[in-house]
SENU-530551 format. One record per residue (C-alpha): x, y, z; residue in one letter. Coordinates in steps of 0.2 Angstrom, whole numbers, padded with zeros to 4 digits, always signed. Layout:
XYZa/...
This chain:
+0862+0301+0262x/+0854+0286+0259x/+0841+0276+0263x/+0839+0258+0268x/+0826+0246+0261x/+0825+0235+0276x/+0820+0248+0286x/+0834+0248+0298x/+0838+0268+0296x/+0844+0279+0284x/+0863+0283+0283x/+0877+0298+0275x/+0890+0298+0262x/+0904+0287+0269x/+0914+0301+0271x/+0904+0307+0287x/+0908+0289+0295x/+0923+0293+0306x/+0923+0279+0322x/+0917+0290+0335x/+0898+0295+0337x/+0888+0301+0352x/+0873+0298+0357x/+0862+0306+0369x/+0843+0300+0379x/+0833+0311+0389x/+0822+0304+0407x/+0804+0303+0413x/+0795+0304+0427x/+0788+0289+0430x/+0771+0287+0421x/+0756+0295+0418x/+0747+0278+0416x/+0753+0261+0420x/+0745+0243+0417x/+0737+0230+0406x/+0726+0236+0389x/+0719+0227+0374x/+0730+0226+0356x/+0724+0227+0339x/+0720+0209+0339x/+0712+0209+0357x/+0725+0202+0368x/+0734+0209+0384x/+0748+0218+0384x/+0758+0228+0396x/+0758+0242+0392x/+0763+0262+0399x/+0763+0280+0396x/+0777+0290+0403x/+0779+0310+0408x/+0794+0315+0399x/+0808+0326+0407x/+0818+0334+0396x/+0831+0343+0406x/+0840+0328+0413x/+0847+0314+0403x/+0862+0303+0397x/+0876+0304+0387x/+0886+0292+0378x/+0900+0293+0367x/+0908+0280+0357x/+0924+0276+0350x/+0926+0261+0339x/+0940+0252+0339x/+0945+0237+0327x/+0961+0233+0337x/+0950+0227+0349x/+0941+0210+0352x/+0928+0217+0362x/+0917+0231+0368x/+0920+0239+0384x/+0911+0253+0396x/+0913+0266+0406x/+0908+0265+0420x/+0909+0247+0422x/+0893+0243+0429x/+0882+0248+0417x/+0880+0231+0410x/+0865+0234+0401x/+0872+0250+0388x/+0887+0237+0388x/+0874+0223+0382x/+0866+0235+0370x/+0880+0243+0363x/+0886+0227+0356x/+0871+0223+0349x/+0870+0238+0339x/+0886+0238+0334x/+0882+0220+0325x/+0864+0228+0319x/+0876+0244+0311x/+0892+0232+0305x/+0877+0221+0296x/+0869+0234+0288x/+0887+0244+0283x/+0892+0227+0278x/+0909+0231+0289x/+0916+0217+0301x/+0914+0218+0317x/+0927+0225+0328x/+0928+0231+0348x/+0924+0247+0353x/+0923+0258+0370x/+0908+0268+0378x/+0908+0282+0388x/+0891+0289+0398x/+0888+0301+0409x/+0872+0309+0414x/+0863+0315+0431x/+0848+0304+0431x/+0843+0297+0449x/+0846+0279+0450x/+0830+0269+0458x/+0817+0282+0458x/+0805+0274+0442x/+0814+0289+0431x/+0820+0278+0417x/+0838+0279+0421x/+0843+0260+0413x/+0833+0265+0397x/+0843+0280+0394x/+0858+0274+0395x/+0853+0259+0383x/+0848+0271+0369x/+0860+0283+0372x/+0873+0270+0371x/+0862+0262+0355x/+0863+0280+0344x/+0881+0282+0348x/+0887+0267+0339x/+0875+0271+0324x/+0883+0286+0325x/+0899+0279+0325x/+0893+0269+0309x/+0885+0286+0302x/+0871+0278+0302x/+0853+0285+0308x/+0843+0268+0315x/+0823+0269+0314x/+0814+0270+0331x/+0807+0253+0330x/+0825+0247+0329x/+0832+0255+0342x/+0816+0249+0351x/+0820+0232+0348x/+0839+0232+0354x/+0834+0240+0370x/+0822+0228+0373x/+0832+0216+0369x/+0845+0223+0382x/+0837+0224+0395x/+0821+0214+0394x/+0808+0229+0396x/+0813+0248+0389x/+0805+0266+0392x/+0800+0274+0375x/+0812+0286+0377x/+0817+0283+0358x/+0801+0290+0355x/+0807+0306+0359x/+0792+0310+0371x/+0776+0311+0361x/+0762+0303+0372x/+0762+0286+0366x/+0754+0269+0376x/+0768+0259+0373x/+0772+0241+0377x/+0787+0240+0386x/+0789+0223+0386x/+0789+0221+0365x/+0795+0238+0362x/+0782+0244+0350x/+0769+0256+0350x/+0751+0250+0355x/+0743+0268+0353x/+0748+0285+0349x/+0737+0296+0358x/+0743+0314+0350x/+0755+0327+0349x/+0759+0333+0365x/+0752+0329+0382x/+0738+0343+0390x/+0748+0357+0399x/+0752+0355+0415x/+0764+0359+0429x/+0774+0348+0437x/+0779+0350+0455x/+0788+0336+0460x/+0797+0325+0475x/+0804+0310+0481x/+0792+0296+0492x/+0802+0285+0504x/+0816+0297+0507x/+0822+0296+0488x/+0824+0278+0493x/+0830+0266+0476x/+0818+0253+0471x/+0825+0235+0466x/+0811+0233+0454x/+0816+0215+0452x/+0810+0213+0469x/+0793+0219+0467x/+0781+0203+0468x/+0773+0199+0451x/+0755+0205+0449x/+0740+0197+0440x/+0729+0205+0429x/+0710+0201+0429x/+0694+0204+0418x/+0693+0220+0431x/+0710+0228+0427x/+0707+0227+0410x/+0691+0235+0408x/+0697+0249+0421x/+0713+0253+0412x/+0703+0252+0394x/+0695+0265+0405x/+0708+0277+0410x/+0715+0275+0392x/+0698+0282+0383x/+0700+0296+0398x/+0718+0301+0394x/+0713+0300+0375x/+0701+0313+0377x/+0712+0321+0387x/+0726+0323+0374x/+0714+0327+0360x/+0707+0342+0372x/+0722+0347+0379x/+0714+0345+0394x/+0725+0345+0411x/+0712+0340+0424x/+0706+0323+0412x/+0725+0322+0413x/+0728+0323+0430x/+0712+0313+0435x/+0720+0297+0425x/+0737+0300+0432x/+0729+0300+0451x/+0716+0282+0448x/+0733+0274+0438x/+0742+0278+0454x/+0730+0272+0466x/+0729+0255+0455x/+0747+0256+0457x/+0748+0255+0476x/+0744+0238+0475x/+0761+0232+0469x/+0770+0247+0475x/+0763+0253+0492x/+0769+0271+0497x/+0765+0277+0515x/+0765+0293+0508x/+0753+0291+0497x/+0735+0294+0507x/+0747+0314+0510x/+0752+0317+0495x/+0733+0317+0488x/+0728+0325+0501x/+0741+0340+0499x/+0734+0340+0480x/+0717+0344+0488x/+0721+0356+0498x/+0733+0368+0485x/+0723+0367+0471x/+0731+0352+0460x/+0724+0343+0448x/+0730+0326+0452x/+0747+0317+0455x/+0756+0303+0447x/+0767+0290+0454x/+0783+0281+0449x/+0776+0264+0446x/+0794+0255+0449x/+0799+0268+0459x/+0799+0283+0472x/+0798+0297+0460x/+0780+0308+0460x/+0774+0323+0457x/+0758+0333+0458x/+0750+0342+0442x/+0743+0359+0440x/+0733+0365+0429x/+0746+0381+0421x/+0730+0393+0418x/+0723+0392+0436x/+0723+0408+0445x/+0737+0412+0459x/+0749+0397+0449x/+0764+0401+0459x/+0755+0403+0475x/+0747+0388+0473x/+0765+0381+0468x/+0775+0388+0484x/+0761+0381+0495x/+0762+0364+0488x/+0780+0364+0491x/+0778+0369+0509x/+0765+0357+0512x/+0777+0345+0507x/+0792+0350+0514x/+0782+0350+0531x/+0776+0331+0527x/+0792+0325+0527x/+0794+0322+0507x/+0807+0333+0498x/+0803+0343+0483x/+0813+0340+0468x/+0811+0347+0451x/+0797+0357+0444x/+0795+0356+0426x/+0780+0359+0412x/+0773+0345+0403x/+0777+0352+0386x/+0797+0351+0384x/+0795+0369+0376x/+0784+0377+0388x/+0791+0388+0402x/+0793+0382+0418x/+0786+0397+0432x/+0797+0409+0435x/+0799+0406+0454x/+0808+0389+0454x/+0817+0389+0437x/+0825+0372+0430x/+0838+0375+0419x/+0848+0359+0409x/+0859+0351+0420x/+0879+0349+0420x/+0881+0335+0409x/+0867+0334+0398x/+0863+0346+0382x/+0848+0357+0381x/+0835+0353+0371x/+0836+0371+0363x/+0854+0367+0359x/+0863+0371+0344x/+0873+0355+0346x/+0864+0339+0339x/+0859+0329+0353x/+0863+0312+0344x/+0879+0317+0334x/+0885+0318+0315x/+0874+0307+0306x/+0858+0316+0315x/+0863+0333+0307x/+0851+0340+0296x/+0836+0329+0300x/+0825+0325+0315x/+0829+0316+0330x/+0827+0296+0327x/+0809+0292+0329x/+0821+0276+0385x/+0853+0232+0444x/+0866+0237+0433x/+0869+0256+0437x/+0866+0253+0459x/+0883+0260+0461x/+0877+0275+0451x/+0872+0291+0466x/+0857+0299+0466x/+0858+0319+0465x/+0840+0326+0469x/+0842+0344+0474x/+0832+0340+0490x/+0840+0326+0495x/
């Protein structure tokens, strides 16, 4: 394998280049932390922190073609993996120093569309490792960073491969990594406003004053600490107040009953989708009576009116409670798998360092 000096990625003998490459991109979600912070330089950025979800995900496949003029999808509405696909195919033939050809992209996956759960981000780098695969060529996370952003304008850090990072989606680079996993909690989560999509290019645009900043500088020093002490109820404390800030662009009805249900079973906060209906409310995995406390939250819900979803552990690893396993979804790869997640030129080495889907149907297990 060899490496490239530009930094773009690294890449196998040629003989492990064979035209086909998949690709695949876990979920989130929706974020722990969401809003406007202070760069290395002092100036605003957007920027987010996201709760990875491991078990559900896209997967793409692609299949180059030099016969071909141009790059196709399938399905045909996800403009946005068809967008990035054809950009990295120009980054891989650059750096192989190949010419460019056409090329067709397959994806599948079982992430709910609209519900703030990074569904466009996936599909965008899924897509993007796919045709470096197809290249045998692995491409550096800052690369795959740019094309996604450049794809569709804003991207998930899902390339990140869900280390707790404040990243800003908007520029696709890292403004702080905050550790190596997030505290331990426990996830139980459900769907706001019936599982309703959000049109996020809807949502009315929202201005950022002195006030903001200082509050979310706030809630970052919080989360820090959180991280560093592996501490759930910092954790869920910053998910709740980035939440509440939240409601001002994205009102949920529910919202006022979702807090209170945390209350009264025990959790340690909730977090919010903040593009989306997605949430969940966090436990704290060494609290006495977890799975009562866990069974009660979901019949509070249920009896609200909001459907219970998926219930997941913070760290990809940990277990989820034995009474509502979640095991890896049709369609996706475990993360435990022996297959490589992101194909051939992967093998051997760690992961790379997430309106066009509307037709896709949410599957929530509720809903």
């Amino acid at each position: 394998m060899t490496a490239d000096a530009t930094g773009t990625g690294t890449r196998p003998d040629a003989d492990a280049r064979t035209g086909t490459g998949t690709g695949h991109a876990a979920c989130h979600h929706g974020e722990i932390l969401q809003g406007v912070f202070l760069d290395e330089r002092g100036r605003r950025r957007a920027g987010l922190v996201t709760l990875p979800m491991t078990a559900l995900g896209t997967r793409a496949e692609f299949v180059r073609r030099p016969e071909a003029p141009d790059v196709t999808v399938v399905p045909a509405d996800r403009t946005k993996a068809l967008r990035a696909a054809t950009y990295a195919m120009a980054e891989c033939a650059m750096y192989c120093q190949e010419p460019l050809c056409g090329g067709e992209l397959r994806l599948t996956g079982d992430i709910p569309v609209g519900l703030g759960m990074g569904s466009s981000s996936s599909d965008v780098i899924a897509a993007v490792r796919a045709v470096a695969d197809a290249f045998g060529v692995r491409l550096a996370p800052e690369v795959v960073a740019r094309l996604a952003v450049r794809a569709e304008r804003a991207s998930d850090p899902l390339m990140l491969d869900g280390r707790p990072l404040l990243f800003a989606q908007r520029e696709g680079r890292v403004l702080e990594e905050l550790g190596a996993a997030l505290p331990p909690a426990v996830v139980v989560g459900c769907a706001l406003g019936g599982g309703r999509p959000v049109d996020t290019l809807a949502l009315p645009a929202h201005g950022y004053d002195d006030e903001d900043v200082r509050a979310y500088e706030r809630l970052r020093d919080v989360l820090r600490s959180a991280v560093a002490t592996a501490d759930p109820v910092l954790l869920g404390h910053v998910a709740t107040e980035s939440a509440r800030r939240g409601q001002r662009i994205l009102p949920h009805e529910e919202f006022g009953e979702l807090t209170a249900i945390a209350g009264r079973v025990g959790a340690v906060g909730v977090q919010v989708a903040h593009s989306g209906n997605v949430a969940g409310l966090l436990f704290d995995p060494a609290a006495p009576d977890l799975r009562g406390r866990l069974r009660r939250c979901s019949q509070a819900l249920t009896a609200a009116g909001i459907p219970v979803t998926y219930t997941f552990a913070t760290n990809p690893r940990g277990a989820v409670p034995p009474d509502r396993p979640h095991p890896p979804s049709p369609g996706t790869s475990s993360p435990t798998s022996e297959e490589p997640l992101h194909g051939r030129a992967h093998r051997g080495s760690d992961r790379p360092p997430r309106p066009d889907t509307c037709r896709r149907p949410a599957h929530l297990p509720a809903l």
